[in-house]
N, C-alpha and C positions, 0 to 999 in steps of 0.2 A: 504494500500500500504506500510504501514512504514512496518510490516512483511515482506513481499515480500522484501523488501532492504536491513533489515537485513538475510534474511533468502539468498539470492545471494550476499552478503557480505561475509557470512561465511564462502560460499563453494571457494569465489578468494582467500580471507584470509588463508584456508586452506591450498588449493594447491599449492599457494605462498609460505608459512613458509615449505613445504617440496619440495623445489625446482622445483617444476615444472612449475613457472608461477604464473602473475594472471588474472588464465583463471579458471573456474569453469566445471567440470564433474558434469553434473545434470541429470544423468541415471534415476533415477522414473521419475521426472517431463517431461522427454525427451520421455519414454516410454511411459507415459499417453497421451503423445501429441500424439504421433503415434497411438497408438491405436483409438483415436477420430480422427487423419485425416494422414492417410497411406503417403499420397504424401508428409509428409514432411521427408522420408526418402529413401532412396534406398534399397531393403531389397534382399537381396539371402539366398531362404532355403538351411537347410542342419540337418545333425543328428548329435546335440548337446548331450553330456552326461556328467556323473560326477566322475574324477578320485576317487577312494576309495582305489587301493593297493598304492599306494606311500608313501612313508613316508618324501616327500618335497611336489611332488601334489597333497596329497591329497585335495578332495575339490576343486580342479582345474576343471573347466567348460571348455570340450574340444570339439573341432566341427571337423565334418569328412567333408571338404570342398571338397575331391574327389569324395566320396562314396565307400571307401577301405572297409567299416564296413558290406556291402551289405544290409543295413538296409535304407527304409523308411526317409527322413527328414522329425524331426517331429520343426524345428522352424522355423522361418522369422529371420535371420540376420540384422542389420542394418549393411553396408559398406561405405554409404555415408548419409550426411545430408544437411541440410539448416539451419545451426545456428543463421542465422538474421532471417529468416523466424519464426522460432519455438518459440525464446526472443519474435518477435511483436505477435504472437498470444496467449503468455503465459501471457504476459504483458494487452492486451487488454480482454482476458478472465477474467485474475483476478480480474482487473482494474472495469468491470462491477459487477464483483459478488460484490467486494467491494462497488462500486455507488450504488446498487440495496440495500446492508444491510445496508448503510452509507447512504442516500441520502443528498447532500448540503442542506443547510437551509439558505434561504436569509436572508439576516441582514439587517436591516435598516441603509442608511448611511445619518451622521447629518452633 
């Protein structure tokens, strides 16, 4: 668990010291969470792709939320989430892989 604390320390610390808060954007771990259980986000497909002529955007991951492009949506958006939700089951997943390769060792008390 000390990883896990520092490692959600880092990401408030971060985005604290560049003024945004401290609140933590944990995109992979948020992503992995969705993927192993959908319902903890709201998702609306659409057809995402990636700016390449720009020479500001480039690189920029842009979504056709109308359908102007006439193409297929090929991803699941997240639009909404459950932030307590996703910390108690991110917490409690780890929390057992950790007990399972850790397990307590009773100690004799004198």
């Amino acid at each position: 668990m000390r990883f896990l604390i520092d490692a959600v320390r880092f990401y408030f610390e971060f985005h604290q010291h560049y003024d945004q808060g401290y609140l933590a954007h944990m995109h992979d771990p948020f992503a992995a969470a969705v993927a192993l259980e959908p319902t903890l986000a709201v998702l609306r497909p659409a057809t995402v792709d990636v700016e390449l002529a720009g020479t500001i955007t480039r690189g920029t991951t842009v979504a056709d939320w109308a359908g102007m492009w006439g193409r297929a949506p090929n991803a699941d958006i997240a639009v909404g989430t459950d932030p307590a939700a996703f910390f108690d089951r991110m917490i409690a997943r780890i929390g057992d892989f950790a007990a399972a390769l850790y397990p307590p060792v009773a100690q004799e008390v004198r």
